[in-house]
N, C-alpha and C positions, 0 to 999 in steps of 0.2 A: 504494500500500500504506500503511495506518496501521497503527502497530506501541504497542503498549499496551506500558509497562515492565516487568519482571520484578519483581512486588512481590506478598509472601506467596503467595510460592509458585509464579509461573508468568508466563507471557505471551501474548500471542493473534499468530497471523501469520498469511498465507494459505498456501496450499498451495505449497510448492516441492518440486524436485528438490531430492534430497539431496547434491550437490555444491553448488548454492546454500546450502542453510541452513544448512550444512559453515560456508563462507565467512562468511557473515551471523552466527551464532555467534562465530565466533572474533573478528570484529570487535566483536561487544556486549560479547562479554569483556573483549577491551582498552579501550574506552570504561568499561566501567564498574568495571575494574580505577584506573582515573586518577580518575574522581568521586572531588568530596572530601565529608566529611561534612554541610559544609553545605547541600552543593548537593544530596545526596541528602536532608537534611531537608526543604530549598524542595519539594522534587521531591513527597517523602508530603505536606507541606500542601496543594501546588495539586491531586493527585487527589483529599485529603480532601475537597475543597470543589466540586467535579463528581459528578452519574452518571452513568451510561453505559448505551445501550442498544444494541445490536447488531441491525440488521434484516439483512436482505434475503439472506440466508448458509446454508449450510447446512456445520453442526459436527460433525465426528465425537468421540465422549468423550477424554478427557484422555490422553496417550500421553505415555511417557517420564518426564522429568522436570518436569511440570505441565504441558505444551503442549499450546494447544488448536489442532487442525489440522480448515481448513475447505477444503470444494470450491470454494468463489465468493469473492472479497475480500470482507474487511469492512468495513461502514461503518455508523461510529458516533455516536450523536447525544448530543452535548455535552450538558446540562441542567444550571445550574444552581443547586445549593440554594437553598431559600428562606433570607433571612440568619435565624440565630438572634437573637433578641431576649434582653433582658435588662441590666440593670447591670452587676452583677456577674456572677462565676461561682456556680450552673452556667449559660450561658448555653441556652434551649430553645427550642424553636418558637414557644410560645406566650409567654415570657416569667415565667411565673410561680414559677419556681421559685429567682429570686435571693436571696442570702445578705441580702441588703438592696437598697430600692427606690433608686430615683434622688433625688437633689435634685431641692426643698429638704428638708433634713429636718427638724425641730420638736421639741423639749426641753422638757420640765415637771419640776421635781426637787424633791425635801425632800433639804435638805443638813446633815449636821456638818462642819466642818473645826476643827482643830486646829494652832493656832501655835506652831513649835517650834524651838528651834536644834540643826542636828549638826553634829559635827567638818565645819569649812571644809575639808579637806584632801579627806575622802570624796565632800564638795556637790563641789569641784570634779573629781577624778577622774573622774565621772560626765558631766559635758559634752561633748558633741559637737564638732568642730572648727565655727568658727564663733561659738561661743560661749567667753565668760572669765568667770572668779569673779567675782563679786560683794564685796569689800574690805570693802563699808561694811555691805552685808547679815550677813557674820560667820555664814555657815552655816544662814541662815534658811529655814525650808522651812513648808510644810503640809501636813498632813494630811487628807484630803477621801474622806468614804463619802456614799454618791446614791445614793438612791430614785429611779429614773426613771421618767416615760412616754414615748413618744417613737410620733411620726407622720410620715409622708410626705404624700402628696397624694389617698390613697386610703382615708382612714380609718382608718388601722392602729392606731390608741389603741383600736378596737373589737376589737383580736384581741390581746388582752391578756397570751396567752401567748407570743404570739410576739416583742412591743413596748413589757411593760414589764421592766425589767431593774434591777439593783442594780448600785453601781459602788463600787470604791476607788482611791485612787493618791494618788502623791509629788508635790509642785509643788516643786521646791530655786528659791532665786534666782539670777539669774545676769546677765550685762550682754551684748546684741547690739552691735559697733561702738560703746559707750560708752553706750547706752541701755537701763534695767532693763527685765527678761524675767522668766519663767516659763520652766523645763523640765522636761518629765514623764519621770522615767527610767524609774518603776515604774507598771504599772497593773493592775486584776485585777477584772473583768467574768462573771457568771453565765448569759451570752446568746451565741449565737451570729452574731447579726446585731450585735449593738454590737461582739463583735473584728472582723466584717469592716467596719462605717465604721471602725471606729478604724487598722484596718490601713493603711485605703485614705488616711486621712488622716495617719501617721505615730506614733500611740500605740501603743505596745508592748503589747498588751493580751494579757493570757494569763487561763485561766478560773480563778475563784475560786471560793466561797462567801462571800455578805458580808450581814451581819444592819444591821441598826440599827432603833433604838427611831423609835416612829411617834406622830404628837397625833392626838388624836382630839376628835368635837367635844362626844358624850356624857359629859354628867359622870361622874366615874370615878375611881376608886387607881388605875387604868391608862391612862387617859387621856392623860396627860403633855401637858397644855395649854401653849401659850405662853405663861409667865407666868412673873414671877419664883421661883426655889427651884424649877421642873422639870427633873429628870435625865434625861438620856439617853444609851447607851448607843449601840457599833458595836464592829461585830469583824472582820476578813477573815480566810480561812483558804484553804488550800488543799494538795492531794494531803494531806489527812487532816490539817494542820502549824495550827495558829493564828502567822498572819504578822503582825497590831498587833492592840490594842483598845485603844477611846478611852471615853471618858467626860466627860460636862460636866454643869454646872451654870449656870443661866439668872439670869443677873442683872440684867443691864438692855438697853431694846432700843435698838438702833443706828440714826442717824437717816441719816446717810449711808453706807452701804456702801461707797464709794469712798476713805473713810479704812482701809479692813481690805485691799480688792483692786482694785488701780490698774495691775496689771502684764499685758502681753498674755502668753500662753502661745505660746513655739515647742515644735517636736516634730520627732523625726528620722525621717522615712520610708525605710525600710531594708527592698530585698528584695535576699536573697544569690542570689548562681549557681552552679546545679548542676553545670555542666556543665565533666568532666575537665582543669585546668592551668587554669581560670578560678574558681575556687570563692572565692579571695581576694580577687576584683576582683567587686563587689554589683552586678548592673543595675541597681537605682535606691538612690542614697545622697543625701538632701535635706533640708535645714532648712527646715523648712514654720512657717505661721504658722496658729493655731487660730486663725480669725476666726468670731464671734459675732456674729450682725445680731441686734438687739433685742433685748440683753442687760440684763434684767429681773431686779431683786434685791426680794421681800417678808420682812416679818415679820424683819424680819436682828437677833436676839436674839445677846446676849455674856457670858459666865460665864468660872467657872473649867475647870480642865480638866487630866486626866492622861493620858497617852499612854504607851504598853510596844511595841518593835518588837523581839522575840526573835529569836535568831540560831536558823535553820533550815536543818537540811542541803538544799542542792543548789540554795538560795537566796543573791541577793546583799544583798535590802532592807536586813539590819541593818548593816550598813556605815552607813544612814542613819539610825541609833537615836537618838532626842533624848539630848542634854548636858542642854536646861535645856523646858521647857514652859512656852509664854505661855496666851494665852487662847483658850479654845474658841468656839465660836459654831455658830448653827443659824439656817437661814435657806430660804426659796425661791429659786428658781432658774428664767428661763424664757429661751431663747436658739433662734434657726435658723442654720441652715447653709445656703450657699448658692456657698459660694469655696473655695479654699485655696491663697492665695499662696505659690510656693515662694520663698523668701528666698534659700538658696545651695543650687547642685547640689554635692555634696559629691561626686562619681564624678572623679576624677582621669585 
């Protein structure tokens, strides 16, 4: 006899005498009166992941309380599934419908960022275990809105709606084990597929709206070419709120990049658990490293620059509102992905 479990609704057995299925009954009871929740989880995932067909049997309709009662044993033929493909979720047959492709992935950006100092007390409150203030840094952070493009391995720079995207977010200073760092507390993305890499890699990405001023190569009043005395403009905003706007002016261009940004970026990958008396213990809590292969800086232009982070209900950024504003800059950006080392598992 093969006996199918009692899930949604019912179960299959063969035909007995009704003092056997009496018997057989009141033992499933007790068996699955003792199943603990896990094991009834395990139990729905390995059915999800079989079909089942039933030959050689003959079924009478559904009697009682969902039971199917047949005149011949039944015998059933295991199949199964083909695996779902896919990177990410949603995972399908075919593969095509992930939130984002697999690595590597490919970056082309127009960037403003903005040099700033806020209360050290805020910059550190904000760090993850693992990480310490930064002393000599004194609250130093940037400001950074990106124009993206972004490809994988299948052309995706060609479907433009899906893979180009706008970006904003916080870098504070901070020291790893006595070595200067980057940490991204805030970030705020107008794509779908860049919160899911960023999830998957540890940026807190939640959706915004993010503007910023564009060159162009036609002569123009709206051109805003790279040259000295061109302005440009960024703003982030979000659920209806404007959350910074930045502004700069172009004053001279920068020959090495590496005197402005020398610091790697970590990032906390954080997913919490749902599941009842566990919700305060996260199945994944990790200080991860943002590693950049072929990390490519053009055009890297330096001005002045003025920065506004307003306090907005149901937000925390202005905690991180500049005290004083250094210098702006605007610049390209081209970087892939292909790793992400975890630094510390933060899961206790």
């Amino acid at each position: 006899m093969i006996w199918c479990p009692p899930i949604f609704g019912g179960h299959f057995m063969h035909q007995s005498t009704a003092p056997q299925k009496a018997h057989r009954n009141s033992r499933l009871h007790s068996v699955y009166a003792r199943q603990s929740l896990s094991g009834l989880n395990a139990l729905l995932h390995n059915v999800s992941q079989v079909s089942t067909r039933i030959t050689g049997h003959e079924c009478g309709p559904f009697e009682g309380r969902g039971r199917l009662e047949c005149s011949k044993p039944l015998a059933l033929e295991w199949r199964t599934h083909e695996m779902l493909k896919g990177y990410s979720v949603p995972l399908t047959p075919q593969g095509k419908s992930s939130a984002t492709p697999s690595p590597p992935w490919h970056y082309s950006s127009d960037c403003i960022a903005v040099e700033y100092w806020a209360d050290p007390a805020s910059v550190a409150a904000v760090l993850p275990p693992g990480l310490s203030p930064d002393d000599h840094a004194a609250g130093r952070a940037f400001f950074w809105f990106l124009d993206w493009q972004f490809t994988g391995s299948n052309d995706e720079h060609t479907d433009p709606a899906r893979y180009q995207y706008r970006e904003a977010f916080i870098l504070v200073e901070a020291r790893l084990e006595g070595r200067p760092v980057n940490f991204c507390p805030y970030i705020f993305v107008d794509n779908d597929a860049a919160i899911a890499r960023g999830w998957i890699q540890g940026y807190p990405k939640k959706l915004g709206s993010i503007f910023q001023t564009r060159s162009f190569s036609a002569p123009s009043a709206a051109a805003c070419p790279l040259t000295e005395g061109s302005r440009f403009g960024a703003s982030v905003a979000a659920h209806g709120e404007r959350m910074a706007t930045a502004r700069i002016q172009l004053e001279k261009k920068i020959e090495d990049p590496a005197t402005v940004f020398s610091r790697p970026t970590t990032i906390r990958r954080y997913f919490p658990t749902l599941s009842a008396g566990r919700q305060d213990k996260p199945a994944v809590d990790e200080l991860t490293l943002s590693l950049m292969d072929n990390l490519t800086f053009a055009d890297f232009w330096a001005g002045s620059a003025e920065l506004t982070i307003p306090e907005v209900q149901g937000e925390d950024m202005h905690s991180l509102a500049p005290r004083e504003v250094g210098r702006g800059y605007r610049f390209g950006m081209a970087y892939s992905v292909t790793d992400l080392p975890i630094l510390k598992n933060l899961v206790g």
